[in-house]
Backbone as CSV, one residue per row, in Angstrom:
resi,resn,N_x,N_y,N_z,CA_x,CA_y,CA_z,C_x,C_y,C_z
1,UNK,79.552,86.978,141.011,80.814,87.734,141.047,80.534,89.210,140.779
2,UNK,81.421,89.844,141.594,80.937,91.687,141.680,82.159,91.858,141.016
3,UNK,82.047,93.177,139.688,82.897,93.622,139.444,82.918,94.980,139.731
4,UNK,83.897,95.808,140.079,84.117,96.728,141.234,85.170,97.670,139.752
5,UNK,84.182,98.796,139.388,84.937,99.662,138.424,85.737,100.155,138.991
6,UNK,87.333,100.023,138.243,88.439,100.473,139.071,89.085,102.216,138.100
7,UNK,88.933,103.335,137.677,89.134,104.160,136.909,90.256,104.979,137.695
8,UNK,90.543,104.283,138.465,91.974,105.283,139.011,91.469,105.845,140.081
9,UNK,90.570,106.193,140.721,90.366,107.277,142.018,89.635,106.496,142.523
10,UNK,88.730,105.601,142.907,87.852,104.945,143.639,88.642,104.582,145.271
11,UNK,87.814,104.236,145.983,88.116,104.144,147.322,87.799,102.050,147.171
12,UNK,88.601,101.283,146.588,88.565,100.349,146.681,89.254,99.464,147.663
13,UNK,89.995,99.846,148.635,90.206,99.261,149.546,89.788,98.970,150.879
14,UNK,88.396,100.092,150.817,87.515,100.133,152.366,86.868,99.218,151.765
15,UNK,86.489,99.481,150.393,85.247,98.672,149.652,85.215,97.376,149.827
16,UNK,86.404,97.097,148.849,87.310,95.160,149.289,86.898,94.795,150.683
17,UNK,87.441,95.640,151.925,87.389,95.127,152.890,86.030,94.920,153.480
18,UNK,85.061,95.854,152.922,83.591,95.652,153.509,83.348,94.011,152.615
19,UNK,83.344,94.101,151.483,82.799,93.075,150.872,83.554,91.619,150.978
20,UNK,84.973,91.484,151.690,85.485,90.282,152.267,84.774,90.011,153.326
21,UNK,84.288,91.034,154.259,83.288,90.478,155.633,82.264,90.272,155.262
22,UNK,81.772,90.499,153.929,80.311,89.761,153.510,80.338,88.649,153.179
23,UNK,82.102,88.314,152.366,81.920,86.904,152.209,82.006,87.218,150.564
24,UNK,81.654,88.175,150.074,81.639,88.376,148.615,82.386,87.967,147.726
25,UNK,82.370,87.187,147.111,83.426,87.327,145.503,83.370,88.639,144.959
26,UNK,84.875,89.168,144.210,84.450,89.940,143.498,85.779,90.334,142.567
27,UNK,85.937,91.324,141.286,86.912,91.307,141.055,87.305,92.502,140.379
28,UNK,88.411,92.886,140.602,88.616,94.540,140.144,88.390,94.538,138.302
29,UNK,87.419,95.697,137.655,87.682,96.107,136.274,88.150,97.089,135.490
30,UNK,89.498,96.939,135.385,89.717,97.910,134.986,89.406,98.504,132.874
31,UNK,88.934,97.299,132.621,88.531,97.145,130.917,87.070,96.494,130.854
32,UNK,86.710,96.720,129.769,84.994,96.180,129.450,85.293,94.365,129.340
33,UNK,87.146,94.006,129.121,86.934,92.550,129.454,86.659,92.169,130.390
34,UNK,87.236,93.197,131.986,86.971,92.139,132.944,85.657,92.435,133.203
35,UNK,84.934,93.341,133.028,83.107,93.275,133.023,82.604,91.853,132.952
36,UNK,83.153,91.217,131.952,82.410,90.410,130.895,81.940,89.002,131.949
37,UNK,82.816,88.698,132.958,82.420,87.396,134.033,81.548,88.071,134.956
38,UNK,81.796,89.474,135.215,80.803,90.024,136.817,78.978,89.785,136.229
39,UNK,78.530,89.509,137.150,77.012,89.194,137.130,76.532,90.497,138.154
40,UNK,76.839,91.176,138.514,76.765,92.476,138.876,77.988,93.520,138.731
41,UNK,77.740,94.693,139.181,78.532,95.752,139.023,78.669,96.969,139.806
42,UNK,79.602,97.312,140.467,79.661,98.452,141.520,80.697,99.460,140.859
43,UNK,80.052,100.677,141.062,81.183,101.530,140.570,80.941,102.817,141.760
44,UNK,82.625,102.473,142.278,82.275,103.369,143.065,83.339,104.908,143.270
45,UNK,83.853,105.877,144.251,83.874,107.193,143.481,84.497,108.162,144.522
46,UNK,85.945,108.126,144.050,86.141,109.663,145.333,86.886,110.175,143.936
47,UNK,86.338,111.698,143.585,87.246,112.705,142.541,86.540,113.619,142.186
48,UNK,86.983,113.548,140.823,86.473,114.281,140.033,85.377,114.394,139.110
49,UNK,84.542,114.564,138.492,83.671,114.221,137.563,83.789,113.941,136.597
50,UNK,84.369,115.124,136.066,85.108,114.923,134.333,86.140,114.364,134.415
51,UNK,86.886,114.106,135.093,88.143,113.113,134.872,87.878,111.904,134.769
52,UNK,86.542,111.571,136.154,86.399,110.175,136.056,85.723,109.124,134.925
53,UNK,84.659,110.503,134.400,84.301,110.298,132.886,85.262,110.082,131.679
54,UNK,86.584,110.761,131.827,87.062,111.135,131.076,87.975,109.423,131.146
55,UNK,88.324,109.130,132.309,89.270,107.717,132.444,87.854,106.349,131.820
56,UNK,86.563,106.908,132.405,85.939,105.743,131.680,86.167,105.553,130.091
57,UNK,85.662,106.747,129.491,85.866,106.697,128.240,86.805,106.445,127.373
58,UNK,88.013,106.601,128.334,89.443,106.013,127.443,89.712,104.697,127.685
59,UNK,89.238,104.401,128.471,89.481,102.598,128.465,88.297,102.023,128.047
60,UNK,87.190,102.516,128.040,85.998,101.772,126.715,85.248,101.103,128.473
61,UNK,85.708,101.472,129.416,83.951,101.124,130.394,82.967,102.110,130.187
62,UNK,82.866,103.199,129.991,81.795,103.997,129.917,80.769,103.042,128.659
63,UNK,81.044,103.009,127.636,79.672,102.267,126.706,79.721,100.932,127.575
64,UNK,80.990,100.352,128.385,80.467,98.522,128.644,79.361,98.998,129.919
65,UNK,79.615,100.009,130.420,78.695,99.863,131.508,77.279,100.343,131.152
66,UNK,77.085,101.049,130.148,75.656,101.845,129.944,74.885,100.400,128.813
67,UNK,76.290,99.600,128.383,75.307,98.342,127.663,74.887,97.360,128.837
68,UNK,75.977,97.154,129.838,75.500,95.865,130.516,74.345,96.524,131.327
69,UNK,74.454,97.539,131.994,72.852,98.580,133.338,71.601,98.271,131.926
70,UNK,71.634,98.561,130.814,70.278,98.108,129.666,70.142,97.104,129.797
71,UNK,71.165,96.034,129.808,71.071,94.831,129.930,70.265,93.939,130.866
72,UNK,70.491,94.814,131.782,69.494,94.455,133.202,70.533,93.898,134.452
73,UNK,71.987,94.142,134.120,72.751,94.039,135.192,72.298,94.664,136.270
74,UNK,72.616,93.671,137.962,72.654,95.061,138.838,73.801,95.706,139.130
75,UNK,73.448,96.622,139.681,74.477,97.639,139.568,73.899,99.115,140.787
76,UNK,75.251,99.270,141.441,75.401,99.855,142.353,76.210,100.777,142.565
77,UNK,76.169,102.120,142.228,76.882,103.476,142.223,77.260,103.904,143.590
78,UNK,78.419,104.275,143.663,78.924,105.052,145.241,79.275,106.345,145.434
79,UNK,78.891,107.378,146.071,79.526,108.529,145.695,79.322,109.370,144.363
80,UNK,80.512,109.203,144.311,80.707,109.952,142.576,80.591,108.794,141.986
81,UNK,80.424,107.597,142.163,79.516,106.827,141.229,78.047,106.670,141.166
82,UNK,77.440,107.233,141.845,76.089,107.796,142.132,76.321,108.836,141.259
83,UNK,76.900,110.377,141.114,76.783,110.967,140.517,76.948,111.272,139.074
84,UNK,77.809,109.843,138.531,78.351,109.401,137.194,76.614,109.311,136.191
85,UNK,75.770,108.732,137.014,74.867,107.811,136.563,73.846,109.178,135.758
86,UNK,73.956,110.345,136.414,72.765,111.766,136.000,73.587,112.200,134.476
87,UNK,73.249,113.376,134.105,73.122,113.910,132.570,74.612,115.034,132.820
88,UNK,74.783,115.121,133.833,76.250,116.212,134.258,76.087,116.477,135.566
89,UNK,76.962,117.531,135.583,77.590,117.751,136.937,78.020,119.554,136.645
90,UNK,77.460,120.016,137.746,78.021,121.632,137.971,79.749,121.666,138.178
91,UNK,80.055,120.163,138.730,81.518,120.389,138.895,82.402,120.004,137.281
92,UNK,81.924,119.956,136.290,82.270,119.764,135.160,81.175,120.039,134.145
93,UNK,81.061,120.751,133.421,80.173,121.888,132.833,79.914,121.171,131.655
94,UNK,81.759,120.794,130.713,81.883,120.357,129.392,81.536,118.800,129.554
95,UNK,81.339,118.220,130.582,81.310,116.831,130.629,79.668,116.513,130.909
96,UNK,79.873,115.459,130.038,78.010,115.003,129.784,78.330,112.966,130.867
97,UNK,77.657,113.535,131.670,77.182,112.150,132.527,76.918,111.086,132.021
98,UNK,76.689,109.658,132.386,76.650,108.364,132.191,74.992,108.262,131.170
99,UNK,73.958,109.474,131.686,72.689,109.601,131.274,71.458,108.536,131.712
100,UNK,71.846,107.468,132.724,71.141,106.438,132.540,70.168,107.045,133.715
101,UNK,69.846,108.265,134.155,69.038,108.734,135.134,69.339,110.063,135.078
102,UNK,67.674,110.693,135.076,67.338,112.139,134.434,67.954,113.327,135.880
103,UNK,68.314,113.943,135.163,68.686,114.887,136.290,70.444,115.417,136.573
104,UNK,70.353,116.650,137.302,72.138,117.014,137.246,72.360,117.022,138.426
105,UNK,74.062,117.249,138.649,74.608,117.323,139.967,74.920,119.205,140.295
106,UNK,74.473,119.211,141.339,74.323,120.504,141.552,75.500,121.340,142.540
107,UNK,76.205,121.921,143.131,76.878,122.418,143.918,75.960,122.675,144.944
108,UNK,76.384,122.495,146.087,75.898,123.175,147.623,75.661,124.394,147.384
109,UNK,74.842,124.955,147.592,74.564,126.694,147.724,74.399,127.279,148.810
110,UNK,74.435,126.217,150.034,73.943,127.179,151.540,75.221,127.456,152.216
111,UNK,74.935,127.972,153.114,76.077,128.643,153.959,76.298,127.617,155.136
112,UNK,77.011,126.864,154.625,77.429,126.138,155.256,78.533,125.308,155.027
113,UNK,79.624,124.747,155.652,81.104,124.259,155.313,80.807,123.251,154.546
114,UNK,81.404,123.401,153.198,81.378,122.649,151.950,83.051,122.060,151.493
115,UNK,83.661,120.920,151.955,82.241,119.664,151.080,81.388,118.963,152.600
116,UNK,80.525,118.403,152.698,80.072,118.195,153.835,80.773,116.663,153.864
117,UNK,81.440,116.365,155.195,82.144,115.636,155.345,81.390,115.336,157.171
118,UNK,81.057,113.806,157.051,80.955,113.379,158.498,79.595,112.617,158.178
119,UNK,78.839,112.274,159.203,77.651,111.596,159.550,76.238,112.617,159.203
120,UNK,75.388,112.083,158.152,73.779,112.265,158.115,73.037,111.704,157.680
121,UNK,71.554,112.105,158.637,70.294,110.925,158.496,70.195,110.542,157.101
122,UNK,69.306,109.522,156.903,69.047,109.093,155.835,67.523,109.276,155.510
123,UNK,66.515,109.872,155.193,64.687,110.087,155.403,64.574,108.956,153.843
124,UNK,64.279,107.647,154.719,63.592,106.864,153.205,62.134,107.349,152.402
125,UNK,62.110,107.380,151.715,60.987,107.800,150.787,60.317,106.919,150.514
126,UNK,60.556,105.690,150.432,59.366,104.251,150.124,60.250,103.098,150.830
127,UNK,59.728,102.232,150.452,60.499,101.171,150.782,60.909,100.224,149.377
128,UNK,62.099,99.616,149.875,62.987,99.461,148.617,63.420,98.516,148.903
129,UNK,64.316,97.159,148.186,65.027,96.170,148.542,66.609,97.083,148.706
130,UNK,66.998,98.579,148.318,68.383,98.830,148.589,68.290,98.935,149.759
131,UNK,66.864,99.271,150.730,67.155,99.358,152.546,66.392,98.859,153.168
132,UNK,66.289,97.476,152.886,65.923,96.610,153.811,66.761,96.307,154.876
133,UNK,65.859,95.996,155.845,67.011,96.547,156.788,67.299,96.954,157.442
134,UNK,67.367,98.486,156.809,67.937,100.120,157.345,66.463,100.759,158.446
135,UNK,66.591,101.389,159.269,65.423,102.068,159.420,65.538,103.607,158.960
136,UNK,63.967,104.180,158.860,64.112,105.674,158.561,64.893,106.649,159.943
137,UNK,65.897,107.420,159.047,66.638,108.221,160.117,68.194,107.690,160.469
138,UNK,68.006,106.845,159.780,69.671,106.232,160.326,70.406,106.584,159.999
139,UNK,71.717,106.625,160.372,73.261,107.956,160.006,73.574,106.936,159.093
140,UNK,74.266,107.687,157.607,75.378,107.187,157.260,76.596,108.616,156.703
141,UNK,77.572,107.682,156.653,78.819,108.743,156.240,79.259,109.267,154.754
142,UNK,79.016,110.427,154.804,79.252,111.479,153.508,80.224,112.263,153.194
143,UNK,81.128,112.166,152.209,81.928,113.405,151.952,81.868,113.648,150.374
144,UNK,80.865,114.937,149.949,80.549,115.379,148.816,80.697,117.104,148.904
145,UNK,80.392,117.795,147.969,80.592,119.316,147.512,79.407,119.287,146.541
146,UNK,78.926,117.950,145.920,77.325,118.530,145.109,76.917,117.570,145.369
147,UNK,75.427,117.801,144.869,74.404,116.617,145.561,73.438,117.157,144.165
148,UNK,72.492,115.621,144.301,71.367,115.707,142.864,69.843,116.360,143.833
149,UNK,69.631,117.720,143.794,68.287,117.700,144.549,66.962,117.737,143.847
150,UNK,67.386,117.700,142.397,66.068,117.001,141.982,66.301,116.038,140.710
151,UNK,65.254,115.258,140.931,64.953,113.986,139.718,63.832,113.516,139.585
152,UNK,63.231,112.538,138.987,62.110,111.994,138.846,61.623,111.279,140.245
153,UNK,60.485,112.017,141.365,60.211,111.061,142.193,60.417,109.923,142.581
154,UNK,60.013,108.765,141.314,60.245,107.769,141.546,61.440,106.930,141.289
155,UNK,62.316,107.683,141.594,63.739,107.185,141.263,64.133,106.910,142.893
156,UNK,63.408,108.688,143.744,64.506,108.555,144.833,64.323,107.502,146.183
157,UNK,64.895,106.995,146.476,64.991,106.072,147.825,65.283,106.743,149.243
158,UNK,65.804,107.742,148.912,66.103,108.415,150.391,66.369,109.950,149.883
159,UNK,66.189,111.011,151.077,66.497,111.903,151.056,67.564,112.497,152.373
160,UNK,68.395,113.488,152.381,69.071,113.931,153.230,68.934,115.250,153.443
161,UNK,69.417,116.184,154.372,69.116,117.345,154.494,70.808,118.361,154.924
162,UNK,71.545,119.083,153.862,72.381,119.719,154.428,72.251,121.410,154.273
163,UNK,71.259,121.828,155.058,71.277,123.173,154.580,70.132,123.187,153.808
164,UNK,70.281,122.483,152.813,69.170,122.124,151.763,68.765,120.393,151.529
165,UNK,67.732,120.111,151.219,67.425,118.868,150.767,68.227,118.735,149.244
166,UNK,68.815,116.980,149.484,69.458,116.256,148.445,68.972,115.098,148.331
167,UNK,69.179,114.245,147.613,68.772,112.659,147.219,70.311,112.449,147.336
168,UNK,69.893,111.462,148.491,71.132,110.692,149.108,71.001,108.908,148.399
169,UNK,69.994,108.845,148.012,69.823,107.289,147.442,69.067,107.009,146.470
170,UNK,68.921,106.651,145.673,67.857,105.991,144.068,68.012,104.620,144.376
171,UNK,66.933,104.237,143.429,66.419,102.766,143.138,65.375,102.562,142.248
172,UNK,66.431,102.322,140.732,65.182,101.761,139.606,65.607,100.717,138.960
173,UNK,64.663,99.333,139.347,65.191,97.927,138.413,66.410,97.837,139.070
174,UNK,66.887,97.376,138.446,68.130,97.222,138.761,69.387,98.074,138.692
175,UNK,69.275,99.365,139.048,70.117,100.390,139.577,69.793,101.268,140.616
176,UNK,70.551,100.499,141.378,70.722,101.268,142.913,71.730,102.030,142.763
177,UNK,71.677,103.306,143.875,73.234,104.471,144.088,73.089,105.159,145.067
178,UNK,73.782,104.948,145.849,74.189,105.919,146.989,74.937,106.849,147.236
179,UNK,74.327,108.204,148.028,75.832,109.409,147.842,76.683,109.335,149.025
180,UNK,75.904,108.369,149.610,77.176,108.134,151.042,78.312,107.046,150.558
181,UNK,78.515,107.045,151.633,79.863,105.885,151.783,79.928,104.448,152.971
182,UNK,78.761,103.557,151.640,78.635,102.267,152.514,79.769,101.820,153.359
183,UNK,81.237,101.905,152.533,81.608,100.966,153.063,82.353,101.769,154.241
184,UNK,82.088,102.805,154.433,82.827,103.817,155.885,80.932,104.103,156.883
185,UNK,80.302,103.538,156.424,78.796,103.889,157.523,78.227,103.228,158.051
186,UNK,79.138,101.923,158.969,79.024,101.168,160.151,78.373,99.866,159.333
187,UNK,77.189,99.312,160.682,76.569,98.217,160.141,75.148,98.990,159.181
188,UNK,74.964,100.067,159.399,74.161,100.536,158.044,74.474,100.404,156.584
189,UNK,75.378,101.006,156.684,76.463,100.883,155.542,76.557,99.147,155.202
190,UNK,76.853,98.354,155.973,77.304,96.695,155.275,75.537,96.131,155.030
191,UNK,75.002,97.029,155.610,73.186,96.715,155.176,72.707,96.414,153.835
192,UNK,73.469,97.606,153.656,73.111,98.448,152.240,73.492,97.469,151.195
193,UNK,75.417,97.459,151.760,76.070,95.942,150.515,75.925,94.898,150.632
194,UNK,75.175,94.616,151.897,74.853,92.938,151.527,73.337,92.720,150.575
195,UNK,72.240,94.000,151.077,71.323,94.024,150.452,71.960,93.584,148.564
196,UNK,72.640,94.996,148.467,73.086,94.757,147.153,73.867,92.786,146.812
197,UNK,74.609,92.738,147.741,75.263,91.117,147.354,73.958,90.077,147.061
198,UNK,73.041,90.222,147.787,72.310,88.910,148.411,70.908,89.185,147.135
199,UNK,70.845,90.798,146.689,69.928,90.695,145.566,69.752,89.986,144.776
């Protein structure tokens, strides 16, 4: 059973619908109770940074999720749940990140129309059980304003290129995160979540 962090802004209804064509169980959390049955965990992300931090922390998922990811849950970040997972965010200064992966979220700096919204490659960096599957170069769909462009090597799974190079994907143990949007990036995209289901 997938539990699917619900903090008020998430895009859970493309999500639902990708993961009913997988066949998935799964069940919305909006408290560290309903955590407590999921045997995995997706948290996924259209907003803000500090707000979305700010809604974890008032309903008490922010510590259930940083105990159950130690725990050795898997767990799968989307978006701005990809970006939850680093130490902060340029788009929220006073707000300190999830921490469970070294590194910040940065703002776009090139000259180019920000937030980047639409289709780009994916350049895998190793091979991984999050893209099995996938081949190197394959489109998926993005709509962000910062991106993490650096972290510990061996974290990243993919890289992207807008203007500047970003890490579009990680993979350590059991935390995967993507800055696209599986469940809007075709049969790449349902790649990605079944990989994650079938892990």
């Amino acid at each position: 059973m997938i539990g699917i962090v619900d903090y008020g802004a998430g895009n859970l209804g493309s999500l639902g619908n990708a993961l009913d064509w997988l066949g998935a169980s799964y069940i919305t959390a909006s408290g560290p109770k309903d955590l407590a049955g999921a045997d995995k965990i997706l948290l996924p992300g259209v907003g803000n940074f500090g707000s979305a931090l700010a809604s974890l922390r008032r309903t008490g998922l922010e510590a259930a999720l940083r105990e159950r990811v130690r725990e050795g849950t898997p767990f799968l970040g989307i978006c701005l749940g990809f970006q939850l997972l680093f130490e902060g965010s340029e788009e929220s200064l006073d707000a300190s990140g999830l921490g469970l992966l070294g590194g910040r979220v940065e703002r776009f700096t090139v000259a180019r129309k920000v937030p980047q919204i639409g289709w780009n490659r994916l350049r895998l960096t190793r091979k991984t059980r999050l893209f099995e599957g996938v081949e190197d170069g394959a489109y998926a769909y993005f709509v962000n304003s910062f991106a993490v462009k650096r972290t510990a090597p061996d974290l990243v799974a993919a890289r992207s290129e807008y203007g500047e190079s970003f890490v579009s994907a990680v993979e350590c143990e059991n935390v995967w995160a993507v800055q696209f949007h599986p469940e809007k990036s075709g049969p790449v995209g349902l790649q990605v979540l079944r990989n994650f289901v079938e892990a």
